[in-house]
N, C-alpha and C positions, 0 to 999 in steps of 0.2 A: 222353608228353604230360603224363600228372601230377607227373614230374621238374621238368621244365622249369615248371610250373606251381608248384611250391613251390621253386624259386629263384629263380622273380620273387617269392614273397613274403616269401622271408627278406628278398631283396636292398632290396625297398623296404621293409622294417621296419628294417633296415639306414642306409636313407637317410633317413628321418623320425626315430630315434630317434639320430642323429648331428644332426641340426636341432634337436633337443629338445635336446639338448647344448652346442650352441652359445649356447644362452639364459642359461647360468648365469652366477653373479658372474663382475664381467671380471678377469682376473688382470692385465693391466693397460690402462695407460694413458699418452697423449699429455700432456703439460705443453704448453703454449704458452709458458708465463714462460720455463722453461729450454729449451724446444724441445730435453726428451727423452723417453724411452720409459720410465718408470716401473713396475718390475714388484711388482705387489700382492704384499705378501709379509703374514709376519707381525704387522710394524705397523698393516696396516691392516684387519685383522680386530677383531672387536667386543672383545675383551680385550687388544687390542696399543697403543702408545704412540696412535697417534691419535683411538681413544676414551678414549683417557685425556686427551688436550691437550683433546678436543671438551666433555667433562665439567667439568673444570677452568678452562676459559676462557670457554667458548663460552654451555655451559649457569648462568655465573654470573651472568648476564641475558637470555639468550634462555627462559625459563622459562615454563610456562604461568602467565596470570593475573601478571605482572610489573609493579612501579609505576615502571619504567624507560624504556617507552614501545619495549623492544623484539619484536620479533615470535615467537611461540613457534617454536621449529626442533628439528628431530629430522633424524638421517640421511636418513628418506626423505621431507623436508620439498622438495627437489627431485631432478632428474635428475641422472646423471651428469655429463651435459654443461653443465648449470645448474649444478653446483659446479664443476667448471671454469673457466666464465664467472667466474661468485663470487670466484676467487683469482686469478684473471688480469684481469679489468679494475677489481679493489677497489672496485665501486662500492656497499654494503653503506654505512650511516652508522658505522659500527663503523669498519669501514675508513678511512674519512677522519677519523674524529674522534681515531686515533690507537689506539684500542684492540688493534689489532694489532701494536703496538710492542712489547709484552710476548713477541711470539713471533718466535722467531730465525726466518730461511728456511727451516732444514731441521724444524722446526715447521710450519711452514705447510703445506710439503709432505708429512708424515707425516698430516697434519690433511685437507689435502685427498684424498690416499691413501683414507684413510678414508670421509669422506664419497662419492666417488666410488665407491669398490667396496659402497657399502652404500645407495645412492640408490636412489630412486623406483623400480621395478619392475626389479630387478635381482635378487631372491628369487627361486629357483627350487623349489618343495618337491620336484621330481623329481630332487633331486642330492645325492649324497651332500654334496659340496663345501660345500651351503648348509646343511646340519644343523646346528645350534650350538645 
């Protein structure tokens, strides 16, 4: 009886700390624009090219306290799926006023790589994966 009784609780420590796993940064993601599957690599980690495009561009007016009238933004300034949204239906005043003309497609998408593996409740402190 006490066999069987500690194989039910490896097995459900097993299956909760497999769900706990499931939480972490997503490795990847859905495009809508290109309707593909995009896998988080390298670039889109906090020192790979799309925090670097997001610094570079993004952060050269989206700053706190800005006299440009635009709105402070940080990675986890939205959700995953909110930067998503963000790059596929460009409705952002950036976007239409043309500010994103500076950045080729495959910018965009390193850019939004990033953003999306690093949004809004996407941090897991239980993961090795999200140490940085």
């Amino acid at each position: 009886m006490q066999k069987i009784i500690r194989i039910l609780v490896v097995t459900l420590a097993l299956i909760v700390g497999s769900a706990v796993m499931g939480q972490a940064s997503p490795v990847k993601r859905f495009d809508p624009g290109t309707q593909t599957c995009r896998i988080l690599g390298f670039d889109s980690m906090w020192w790979g090219d799309g925090a670097k495009i997001f610094q570079n561009n993004c952060k050269s007016c989206h700053y706190r306290n800005n006299d440009k009238g635009a709105k402070f933004l940080y990675a986890e300034s939205k959700s995953p799926e909110a930067w998503n949204r963000v790059f596929f239906k460009k409705y952002p005043q950036c976007a239409k006023d043309g500010s994103w003309g500076a950045l080729s497609v495959n910018d965009q998408l390193k850019l939004n790589d990033y953003l999306y593996r690093n949004g809004a409740n996407t941090y897991n402190p239980n993961s090795a994966a999200d140490c940085g």
